[in-house]
C-alpha positions as CSV (number, residue, x, y, z in Angstrom):
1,X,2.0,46.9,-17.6
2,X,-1.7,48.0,-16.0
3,X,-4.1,48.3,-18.9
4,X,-7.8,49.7,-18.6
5,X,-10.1,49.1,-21.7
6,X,-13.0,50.6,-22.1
7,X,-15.7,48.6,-23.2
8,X,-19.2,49.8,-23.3
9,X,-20.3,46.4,-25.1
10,X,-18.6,43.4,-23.2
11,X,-20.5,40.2,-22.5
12,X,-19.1,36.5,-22.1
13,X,-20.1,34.4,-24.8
14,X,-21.2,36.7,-26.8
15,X,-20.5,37.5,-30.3
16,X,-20.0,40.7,-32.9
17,X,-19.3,44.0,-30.2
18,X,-20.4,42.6,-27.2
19,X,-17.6,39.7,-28.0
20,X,-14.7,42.1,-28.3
21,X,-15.0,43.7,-25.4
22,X,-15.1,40.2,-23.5
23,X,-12.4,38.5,-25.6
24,X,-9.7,41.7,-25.5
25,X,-9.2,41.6,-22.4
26,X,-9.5,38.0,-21.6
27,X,-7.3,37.3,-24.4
28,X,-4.7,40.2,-23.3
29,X,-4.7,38.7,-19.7
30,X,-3.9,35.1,-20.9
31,X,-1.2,36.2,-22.9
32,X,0.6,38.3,-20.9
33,X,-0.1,37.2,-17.2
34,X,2.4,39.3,-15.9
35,X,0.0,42.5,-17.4
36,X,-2.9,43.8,-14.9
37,X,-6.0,44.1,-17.2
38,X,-9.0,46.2,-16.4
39,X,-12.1,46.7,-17.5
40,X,-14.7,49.5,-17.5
41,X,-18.0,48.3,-18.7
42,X,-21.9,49.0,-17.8
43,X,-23.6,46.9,-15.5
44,X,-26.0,45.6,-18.3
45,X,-24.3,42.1,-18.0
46,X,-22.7,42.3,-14.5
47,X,-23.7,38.8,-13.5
48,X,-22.5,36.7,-16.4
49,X,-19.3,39.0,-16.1
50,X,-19.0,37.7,-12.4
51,X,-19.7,34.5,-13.3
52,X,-17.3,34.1,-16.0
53,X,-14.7,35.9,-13.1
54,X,-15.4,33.9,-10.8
55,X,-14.7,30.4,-13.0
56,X,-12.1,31.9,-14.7
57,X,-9.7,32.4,-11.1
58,X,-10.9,28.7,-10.2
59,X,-9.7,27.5,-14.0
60,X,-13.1,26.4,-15.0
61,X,-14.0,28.8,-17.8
62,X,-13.9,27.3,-21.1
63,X,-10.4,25.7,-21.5
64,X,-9.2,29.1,-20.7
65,X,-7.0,28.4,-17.6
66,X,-6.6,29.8,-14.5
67,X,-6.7,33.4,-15.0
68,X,-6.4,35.8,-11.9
69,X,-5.1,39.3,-13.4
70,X,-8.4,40.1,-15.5
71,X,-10.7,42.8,-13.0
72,X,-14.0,44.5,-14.1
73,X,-15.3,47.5,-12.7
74,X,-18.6,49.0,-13.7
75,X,-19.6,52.4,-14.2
76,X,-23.2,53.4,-15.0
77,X,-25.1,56.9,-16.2
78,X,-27.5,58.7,-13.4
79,X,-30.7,57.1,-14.0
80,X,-32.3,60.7,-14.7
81,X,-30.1,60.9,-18.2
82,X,-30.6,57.2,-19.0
83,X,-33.2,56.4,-21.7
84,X,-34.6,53.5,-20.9
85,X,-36.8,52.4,-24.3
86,X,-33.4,52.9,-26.4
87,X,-34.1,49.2,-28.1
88,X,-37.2,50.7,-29.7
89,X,-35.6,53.8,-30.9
90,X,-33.4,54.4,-33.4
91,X,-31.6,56.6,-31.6
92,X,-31.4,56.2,-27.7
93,X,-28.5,53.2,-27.7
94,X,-26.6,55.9,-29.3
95,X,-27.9,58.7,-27.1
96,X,-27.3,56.2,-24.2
97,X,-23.7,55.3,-25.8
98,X,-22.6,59.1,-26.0
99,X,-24.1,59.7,-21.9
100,X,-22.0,56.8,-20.8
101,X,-18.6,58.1,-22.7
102,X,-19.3,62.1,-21.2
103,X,-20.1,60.8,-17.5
104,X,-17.5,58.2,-17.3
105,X,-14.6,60.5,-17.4
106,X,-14.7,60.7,-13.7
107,X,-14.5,57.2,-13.5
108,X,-11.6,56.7,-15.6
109,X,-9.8,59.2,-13.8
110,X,-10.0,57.6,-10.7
111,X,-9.0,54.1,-12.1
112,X,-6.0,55.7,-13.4
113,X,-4.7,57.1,-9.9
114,X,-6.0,54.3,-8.2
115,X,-4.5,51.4,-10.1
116,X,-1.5,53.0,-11.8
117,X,-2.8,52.3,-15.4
118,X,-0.1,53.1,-18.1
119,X,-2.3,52.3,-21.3
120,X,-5.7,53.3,-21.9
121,X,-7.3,51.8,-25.3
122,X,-11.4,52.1,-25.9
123,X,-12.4,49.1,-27.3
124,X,-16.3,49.2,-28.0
125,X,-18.4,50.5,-29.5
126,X,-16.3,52.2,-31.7
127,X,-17.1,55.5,-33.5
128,X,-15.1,58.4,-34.7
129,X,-17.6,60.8,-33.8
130,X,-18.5,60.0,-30.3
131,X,-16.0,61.5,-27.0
132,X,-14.5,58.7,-25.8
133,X,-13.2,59.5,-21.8
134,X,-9.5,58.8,-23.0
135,X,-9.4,61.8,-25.4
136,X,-9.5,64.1,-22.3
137,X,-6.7,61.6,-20.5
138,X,-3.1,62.2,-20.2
139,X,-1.6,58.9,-20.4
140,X,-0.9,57.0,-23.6
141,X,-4.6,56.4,-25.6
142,X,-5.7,53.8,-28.7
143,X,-8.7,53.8,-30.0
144,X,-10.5,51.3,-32.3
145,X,-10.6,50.0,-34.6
146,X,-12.9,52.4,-35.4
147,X,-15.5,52.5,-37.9
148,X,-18.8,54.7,-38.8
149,X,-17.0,56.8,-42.2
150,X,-18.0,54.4,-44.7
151,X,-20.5,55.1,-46.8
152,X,-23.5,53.9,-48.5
153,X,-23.5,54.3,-52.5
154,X,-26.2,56.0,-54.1
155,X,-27.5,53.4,-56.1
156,X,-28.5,51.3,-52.6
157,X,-30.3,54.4,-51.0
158,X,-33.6,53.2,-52.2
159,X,-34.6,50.6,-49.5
160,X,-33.6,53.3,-46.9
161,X,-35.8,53.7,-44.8
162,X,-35.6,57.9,-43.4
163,X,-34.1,58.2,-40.2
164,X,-31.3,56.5,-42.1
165,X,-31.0,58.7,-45.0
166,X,-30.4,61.7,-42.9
167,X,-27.8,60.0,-41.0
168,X,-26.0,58.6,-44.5
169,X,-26.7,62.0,-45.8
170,X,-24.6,63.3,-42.6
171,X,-22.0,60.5,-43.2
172,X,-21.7,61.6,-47.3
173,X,-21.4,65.7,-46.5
174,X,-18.8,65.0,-43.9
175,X,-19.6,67.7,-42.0
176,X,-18.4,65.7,-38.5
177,X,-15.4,64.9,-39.8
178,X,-14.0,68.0,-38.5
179,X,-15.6,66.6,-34.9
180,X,-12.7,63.6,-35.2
181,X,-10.0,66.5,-35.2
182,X,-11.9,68.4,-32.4
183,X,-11.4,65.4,-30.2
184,X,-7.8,64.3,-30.8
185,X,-6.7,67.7,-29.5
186,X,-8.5,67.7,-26.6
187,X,-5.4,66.6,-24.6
188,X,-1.5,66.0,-26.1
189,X,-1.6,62.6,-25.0
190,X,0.2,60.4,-27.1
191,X,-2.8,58.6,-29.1
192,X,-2.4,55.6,-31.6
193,X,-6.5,55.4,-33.8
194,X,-7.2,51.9,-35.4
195,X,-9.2,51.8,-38.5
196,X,-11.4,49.2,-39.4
197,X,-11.6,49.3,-43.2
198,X,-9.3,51.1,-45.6
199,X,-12.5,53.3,-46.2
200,X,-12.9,54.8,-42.6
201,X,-9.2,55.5,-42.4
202,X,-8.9,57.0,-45.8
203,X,-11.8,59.5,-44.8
204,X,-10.5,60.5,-41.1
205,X,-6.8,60.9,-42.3
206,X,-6.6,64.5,-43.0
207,X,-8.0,64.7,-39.5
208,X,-6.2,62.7,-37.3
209,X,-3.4,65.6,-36.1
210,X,-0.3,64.3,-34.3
211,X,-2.3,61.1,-33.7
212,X,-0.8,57.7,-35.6
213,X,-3.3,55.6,-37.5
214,X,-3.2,52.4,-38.8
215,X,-5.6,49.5,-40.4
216,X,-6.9,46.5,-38.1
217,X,-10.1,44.6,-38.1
218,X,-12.7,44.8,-36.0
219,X,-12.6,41.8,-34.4
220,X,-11.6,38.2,-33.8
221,X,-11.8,34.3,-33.8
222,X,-10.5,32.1,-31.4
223,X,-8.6,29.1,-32.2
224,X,-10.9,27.5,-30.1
225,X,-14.0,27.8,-31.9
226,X,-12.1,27.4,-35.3
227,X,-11.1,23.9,-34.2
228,X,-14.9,23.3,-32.8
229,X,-16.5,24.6,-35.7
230,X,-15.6,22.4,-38.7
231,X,-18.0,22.7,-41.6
232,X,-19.8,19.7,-42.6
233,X,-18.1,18.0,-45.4
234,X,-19.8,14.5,-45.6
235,X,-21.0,13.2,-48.7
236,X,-24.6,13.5,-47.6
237,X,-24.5,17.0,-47.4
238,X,-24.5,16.9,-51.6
239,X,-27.9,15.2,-51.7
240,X,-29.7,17.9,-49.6
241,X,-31.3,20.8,-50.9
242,X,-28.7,24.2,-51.2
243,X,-29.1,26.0,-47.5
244,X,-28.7,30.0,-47.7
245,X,-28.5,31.5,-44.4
246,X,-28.9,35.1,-43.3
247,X,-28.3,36.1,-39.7
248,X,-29.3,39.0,-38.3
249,X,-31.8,41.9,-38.0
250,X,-34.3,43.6,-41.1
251,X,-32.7,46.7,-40.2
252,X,-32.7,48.7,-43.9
253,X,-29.2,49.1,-44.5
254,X,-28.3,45.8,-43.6
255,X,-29.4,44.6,-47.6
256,X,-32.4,41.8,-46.2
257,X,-34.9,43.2,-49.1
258,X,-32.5,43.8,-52.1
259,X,-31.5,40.0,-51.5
260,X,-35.1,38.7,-51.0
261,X,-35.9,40.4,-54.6
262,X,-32.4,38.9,-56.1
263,X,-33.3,35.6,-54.6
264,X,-36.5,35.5,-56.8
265,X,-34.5,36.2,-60.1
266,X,-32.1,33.2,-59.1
267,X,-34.6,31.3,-57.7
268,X,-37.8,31.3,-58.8
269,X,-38.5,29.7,-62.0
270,X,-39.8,32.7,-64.8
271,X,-41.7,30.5,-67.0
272,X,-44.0,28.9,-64.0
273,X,-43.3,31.6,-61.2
274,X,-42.6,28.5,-59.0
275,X,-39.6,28.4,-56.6
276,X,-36.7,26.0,-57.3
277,X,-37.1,23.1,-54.8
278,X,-33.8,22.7,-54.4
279,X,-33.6,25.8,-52.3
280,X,-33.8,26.5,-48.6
281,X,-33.4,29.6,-47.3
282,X,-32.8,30.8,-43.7
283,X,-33.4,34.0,-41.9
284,X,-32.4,33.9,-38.6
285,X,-32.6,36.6,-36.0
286,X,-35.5,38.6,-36.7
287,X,-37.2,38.7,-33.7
288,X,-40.1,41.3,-33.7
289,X,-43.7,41.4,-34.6
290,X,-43.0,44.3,-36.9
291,X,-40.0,43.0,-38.6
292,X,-41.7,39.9,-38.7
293,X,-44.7,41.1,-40.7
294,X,-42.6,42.9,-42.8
295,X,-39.8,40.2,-43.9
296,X,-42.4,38.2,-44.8
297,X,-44.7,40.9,-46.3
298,X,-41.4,41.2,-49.0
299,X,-40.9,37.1,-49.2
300,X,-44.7,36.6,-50.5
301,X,-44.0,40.2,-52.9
302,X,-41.2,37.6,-54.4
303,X,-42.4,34.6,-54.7
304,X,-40.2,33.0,-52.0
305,X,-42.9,31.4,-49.5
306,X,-42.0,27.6,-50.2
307,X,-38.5,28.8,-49.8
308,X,-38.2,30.8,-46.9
309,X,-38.0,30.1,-42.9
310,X,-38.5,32.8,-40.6
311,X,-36.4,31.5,-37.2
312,X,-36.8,34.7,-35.0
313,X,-34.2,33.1,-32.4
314,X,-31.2,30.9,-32.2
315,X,-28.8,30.3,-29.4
316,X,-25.1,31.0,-30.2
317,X,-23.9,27.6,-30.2
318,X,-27.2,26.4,-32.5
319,X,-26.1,29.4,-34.7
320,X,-22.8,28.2,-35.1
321,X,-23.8,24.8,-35.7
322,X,-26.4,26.1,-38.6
323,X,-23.7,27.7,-40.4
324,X,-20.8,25.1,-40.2
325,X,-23.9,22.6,-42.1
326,X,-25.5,25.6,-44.6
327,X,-24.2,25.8,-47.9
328,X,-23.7,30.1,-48.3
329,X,-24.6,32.6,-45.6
330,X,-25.5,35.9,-47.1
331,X,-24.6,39.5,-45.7
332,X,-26.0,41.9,-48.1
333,X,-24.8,44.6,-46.1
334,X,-24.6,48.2,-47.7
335,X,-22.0,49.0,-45.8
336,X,-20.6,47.8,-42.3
337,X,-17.2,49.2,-40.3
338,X,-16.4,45.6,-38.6
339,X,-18.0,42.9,-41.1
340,X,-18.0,40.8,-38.0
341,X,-20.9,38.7,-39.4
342,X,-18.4,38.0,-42.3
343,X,-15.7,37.2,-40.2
344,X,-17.3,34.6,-37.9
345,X,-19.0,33.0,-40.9
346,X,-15.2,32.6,-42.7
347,X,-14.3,31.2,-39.4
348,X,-16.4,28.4,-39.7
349,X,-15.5,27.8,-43.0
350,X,-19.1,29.0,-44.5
351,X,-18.7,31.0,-47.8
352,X,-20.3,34.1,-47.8
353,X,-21.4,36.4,-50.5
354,X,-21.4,39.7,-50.1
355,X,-21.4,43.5,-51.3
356,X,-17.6,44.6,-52.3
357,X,-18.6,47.7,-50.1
358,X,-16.6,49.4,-47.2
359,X,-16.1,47.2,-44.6
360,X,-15.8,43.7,-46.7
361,X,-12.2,45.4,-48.2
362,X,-10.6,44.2,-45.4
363,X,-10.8,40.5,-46.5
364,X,-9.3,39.0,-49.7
365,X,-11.1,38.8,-52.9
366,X,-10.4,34.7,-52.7
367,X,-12.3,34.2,-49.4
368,X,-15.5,36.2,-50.2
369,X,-18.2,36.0,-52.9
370,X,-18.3,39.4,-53.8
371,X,-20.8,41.8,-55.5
372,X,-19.9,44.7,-57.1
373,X,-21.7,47.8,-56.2
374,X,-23.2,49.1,-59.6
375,X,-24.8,52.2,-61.1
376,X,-28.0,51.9,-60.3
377,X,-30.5,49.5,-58.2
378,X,-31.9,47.0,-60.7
379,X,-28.0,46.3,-61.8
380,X,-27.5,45.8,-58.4
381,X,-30.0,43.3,-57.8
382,X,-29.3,41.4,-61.0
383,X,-25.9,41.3,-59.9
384,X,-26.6,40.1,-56.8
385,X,-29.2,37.6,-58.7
386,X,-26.3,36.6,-60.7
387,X,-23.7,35.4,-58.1
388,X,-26.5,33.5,-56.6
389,X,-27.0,32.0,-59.5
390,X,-23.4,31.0,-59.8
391,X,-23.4,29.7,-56.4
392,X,-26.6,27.3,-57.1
393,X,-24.4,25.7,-60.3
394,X,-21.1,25.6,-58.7
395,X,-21.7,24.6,-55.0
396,X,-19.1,22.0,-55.1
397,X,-16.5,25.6,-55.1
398,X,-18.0,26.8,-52.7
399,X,-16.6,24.1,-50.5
400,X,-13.1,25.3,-51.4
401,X,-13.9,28.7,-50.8
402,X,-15.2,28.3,-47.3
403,X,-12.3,26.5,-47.0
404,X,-10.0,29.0,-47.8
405,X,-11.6,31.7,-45.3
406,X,-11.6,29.4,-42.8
407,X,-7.8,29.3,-43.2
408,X,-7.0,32.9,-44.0
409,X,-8.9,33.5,-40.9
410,X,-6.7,31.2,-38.7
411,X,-3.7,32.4,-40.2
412,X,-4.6,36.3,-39.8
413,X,-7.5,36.9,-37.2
414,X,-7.1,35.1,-34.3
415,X,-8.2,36.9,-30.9
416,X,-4.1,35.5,-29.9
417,X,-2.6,37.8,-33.0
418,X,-4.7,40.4,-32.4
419,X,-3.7,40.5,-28.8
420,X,0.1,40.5,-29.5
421,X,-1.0,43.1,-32.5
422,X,-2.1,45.6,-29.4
423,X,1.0,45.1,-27.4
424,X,2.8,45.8,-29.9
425,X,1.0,49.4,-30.1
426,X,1.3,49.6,-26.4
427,X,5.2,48.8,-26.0
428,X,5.4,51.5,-29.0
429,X,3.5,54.2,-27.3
């Protein structure tokens, strides 16, 4: 079988999007070396793609074994449509996104004729509302999972910031859903759309025509960096002071302030207004000046200076090393289509509390430390406030429960199961 993914995000090494796109089709062309696996991808990462190429056909890439039926081709948008300060806007990496997807068809076409492809499955990024190339193809088309129809409750809209409002108020009228029907009939190619959360699929059903649909993750965990990554168990670990970890950017949505001001209530001490010392509190990844300023604008609003460490930057490996060791990474997300950050986090065995919102309904209720989404803001923040409070007085649990995730994930969402998980679809379609 000849199989072309398309994968806007792909990088080696990498994690959340830019992972799937790498481990796909690396994953798909260990498993099946009898397959020819393509890739269309931008150029953004060419030479760490070649690299990783190049070891990979002299069995030197990361355990992975000689692997010679994986090729990459790259395809990027004429430099007059390309919008080259999309990082400092909030919308050109989508703008560039939806270029890539409408000039690429050419591209894909000619892969198809040239090297006979049979299966044609867009991997990343994934959103209903965007025209991926293999809508407009005549051979057999998957998609996803996809994300992006979840929803953000009312009572959270208050930290948002917005440009963000007026895209969740597009989200909540679901005006584009018809869009999602508009593209599945663009061609009567037989089409097979993933969803990541129960959420996104129970929103695009009544659009998804002839096409099937079906429920899958977002992403993956190899057994390799399950077995690498064991959390840190030793008796030591007890006498140190509780480590909370978040990882990732101050975007609004993503829940960075609403914990900051439920850490105070289960942290900070309301008779004195001093912080607990037993608490330390990591936030990783927030590179900026601006962000910057502002995180710790909100950490001094709280209280939560002799708790708080600003770490702008960590290297993947340090990351993963951080969170095997912490006691409770937090993803106060308001809403999220992959929960990727969840997922690596339960791979490593790492508890993780977080928003019973769309995205996290893909996980068990045993794995996660889950907040339920209430009324109105304040009684989401004390409820927040209150599982963190629950985690301070029973952290030996939390042991069991990273434990737990760590083996649901090994059982369930390894990049292997996934892979045979795809075939599956292809064989079928």
């Amino acid at each position: 079988m000849k199989i072309l993914y398309l994968a806007y995000a792909c990088e080696p090494g990498a994690g959340s999007e830019y992972g799937v796109g790498w481990m796909v089709p690396l994953t798909m062309a260990q498993q099946y070396p009898d397959n020819e696996v393509y890739v269309l991808t931008r150029s953004r990462c060419r030479e760490k793609i070649e690299t990783a190429l190049a070891e990979l056909s002299e069995g030197r890439y990361q355990g992975a074994g000689r692997v010679t039926n994986l090729h990459v081709l790259f395809y990027d948008v004429p430099t007059l449509l390309y919008y080259k300060k999309e990082m400092s806007s909030h919308w050109g990496e989508q703008y560039n996104y939806l270029m890539w997807q409408l000039c690429a068809r050419g591209a894909v076409r000619r892969a198809i004729k040239e090297y006979g492809i049979d299966i044609l499955h867009h991997i990343t990024f994934n959103q209903y509302r965007t025209p991926s190339p293999g809508y407009w193809m005549k051979i057999p088309f998957v998609i996803g999972p996809i994300g992006g129809a979840e929803v953000i409750a009312p009572a959270l809209w208050q930290d948002l910031e917005e440009h963000t409002a007026k895209k969740e108020a597009i989200r909540l009228k679901g005006r584009d859903l018809p869009l999602f029907r508009f593209l599945n009939t663009r061609s009567k190619n037989k089409k097979v759309i993933l969803c990541s959360a129960k959420e996104n699929q129970n929103r695009l059903e009544p659009y998804k025509g002839d096409s099937r649909m079906a429920l899958m993750p977002a992403i993956g965990i190899s057994r390799h960096d399950i077995s690498k990554s064991a959390p840190d168990t030793t008796p030591e670990r007890a006498g140190r002071p509780m480590t909370v970890v978040y990882a990732g950017k101050a975007l609004d949505w993503k829940g960075l302030h609403l914990f900051l001001r439920a850490a105070s209530r289960a942290f900070v001490q309301k008779d004195t207004q001093e912080p607990l010392p037993a608490i330390c509190i990591k936030l990783i990844g927030i590179r900026t000046d601006e962000e910057q300023q502002k995180v710790k604008g909100w950490v001094e609003e709280e209280g939560l200076q002799g708790l708080v460490e600003l770490i702008p930057f960590m290297q993947r490996d340090e990351l993963l090393r951080v969170m095997t060791e912490c006691d409770l990474s937090v993803y106060p997300a308001f809403r999220d289509s992959g929960s990727m950050s969840v997922l690596e986090a339960c791979s490593l065995g790492c508890p993780t509390i977080c928003f019973d919102a769309g995205g996290q309904d893909a996980f068990p209720d045993d794995i996660l430390i889950k907040v339920p989404v209430c009324d109105t803001y304040p009684q989401c923040v004390e409820a927040f406030a209150e599982r963190l409070r629950w985690c301070l007085a029973h952290r030996d649990e939390l042991t069991a429960i990273g434990e737990r995730s760590r083996q649901w994930v090994s059982e369930n969402l390894t990049w292997d199961k996934k892979v045979s998980e795809f075939m599956r679809i292809y064989h079928s379609l």
